[in-house]
N, C-alpha and C positions, 0 to 999 in steps of 0.2 A: 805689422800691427804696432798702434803707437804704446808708448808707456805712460800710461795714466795713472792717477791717480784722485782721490777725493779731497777734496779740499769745502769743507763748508759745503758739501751737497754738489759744487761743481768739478768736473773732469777737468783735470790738470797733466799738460802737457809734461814732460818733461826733454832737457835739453844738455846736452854733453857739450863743453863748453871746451872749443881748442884755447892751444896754450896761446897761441897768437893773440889773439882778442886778449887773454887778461893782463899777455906782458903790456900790450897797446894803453892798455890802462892802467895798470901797477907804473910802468917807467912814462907815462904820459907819452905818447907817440906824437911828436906833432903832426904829423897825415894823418894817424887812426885814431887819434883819441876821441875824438868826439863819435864816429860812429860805432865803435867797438861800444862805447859806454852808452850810447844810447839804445841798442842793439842789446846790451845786459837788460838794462833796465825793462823792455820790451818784451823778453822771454821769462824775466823773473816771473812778471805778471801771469805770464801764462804754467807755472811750476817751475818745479824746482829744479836749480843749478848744477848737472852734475859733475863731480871732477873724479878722473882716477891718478893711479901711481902715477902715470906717465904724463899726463899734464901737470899734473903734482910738481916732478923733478923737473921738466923745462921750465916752469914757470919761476922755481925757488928761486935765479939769479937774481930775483926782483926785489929782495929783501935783504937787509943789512944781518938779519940774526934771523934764527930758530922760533924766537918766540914771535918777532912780528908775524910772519907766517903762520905760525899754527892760530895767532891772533885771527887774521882773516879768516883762513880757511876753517875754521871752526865755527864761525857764524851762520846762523838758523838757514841762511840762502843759499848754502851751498850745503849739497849733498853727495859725501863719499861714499865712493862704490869701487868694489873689487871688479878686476877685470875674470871674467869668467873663464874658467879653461877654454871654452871649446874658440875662445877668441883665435889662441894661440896658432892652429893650424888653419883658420882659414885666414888670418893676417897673411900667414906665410904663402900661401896659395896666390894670392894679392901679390904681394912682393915680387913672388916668382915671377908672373906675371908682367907684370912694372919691367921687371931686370928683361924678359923675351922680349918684350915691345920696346927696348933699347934705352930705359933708365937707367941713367950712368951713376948716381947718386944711393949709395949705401949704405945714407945717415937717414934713409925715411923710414925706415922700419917703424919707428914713432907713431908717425901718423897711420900705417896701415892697421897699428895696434888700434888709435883713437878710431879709426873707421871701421873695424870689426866690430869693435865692442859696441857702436852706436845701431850697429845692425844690428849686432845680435841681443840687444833689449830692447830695441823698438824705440832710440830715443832719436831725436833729429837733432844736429848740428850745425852749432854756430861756430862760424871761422871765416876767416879770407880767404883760404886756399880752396879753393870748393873744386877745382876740375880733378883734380887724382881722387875726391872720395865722390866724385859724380862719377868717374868714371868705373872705380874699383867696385864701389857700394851703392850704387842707384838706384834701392829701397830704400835709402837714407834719405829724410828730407832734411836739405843744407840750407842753411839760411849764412848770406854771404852777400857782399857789394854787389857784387852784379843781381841777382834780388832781390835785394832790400836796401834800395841805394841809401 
């Protein structure tokens, strides 16, 4: 089920926003800038922006200080949200998962966290990496290059 909202009478989608896409545009990517940022712009419209802790802290490298940061992220288009308990074990089940099917890579727990939490509020997902949360979370609707070139 998706997570909507009202906005002026209409349903608003909402959109958990990986840290990929906003580094692409905070550090100007020369390959992703232009689609990451056209890609925001495209989902703002349809609701609001979410971010948790964990894109939060990968994204911070992007800023010189504390306060650029809270500068952006405190703006109306972005919408913080807690990660919910019950993310916790079934990331992990994910992971586990990942690690039996022969992921060699220890450092993704990240993203199984970003892919839990967008299952478990109903939000869809904007990123580049879309095959480990097609794969783990495929209630998840991922909005990603290959569709949405």
């Amino acid at each position: 089920m998706k997570f909507l909202r009202k906005r002026g009478g209409l349903l608003m989608t909402s959109t958990l926003v990986d840290s990929n896409v906003l580094i692409d545009v905070f550090e100007r990517d020369p390959v992703w800038f232009d689609w990451s940022a056209r890609m925001l712009e495209m989902v703002r419209e349809d609701g609001p922006l979410i971010l948790n802790v964990v894109v939060a802290s990968e994204v911070a490298r992007a800023f010189k200080s504390e306060k650029l940061f809270e500068g952006i992220f405190s703006q109306p288009m972005f919408a913080r949200e807690e990660i919910p308990w019950e993310v916790a074990f079934r990331s992990s089940v994910a992971h586990a998962e990942y690690r039996r099917r022969g992921g060699m890579c220890e450092r993704t727990l990240p993203d199984f966290l970003i892919g839990s939490h967008a299952a478990t509020r109903g939000h869809r997902l904007l990123t580049r990496d879309a095959a480990r949360y097609r794969t783990y979370f495929p209630e998840v609707e991922v909005l990603a290059p290959d569709t949405h070139p």
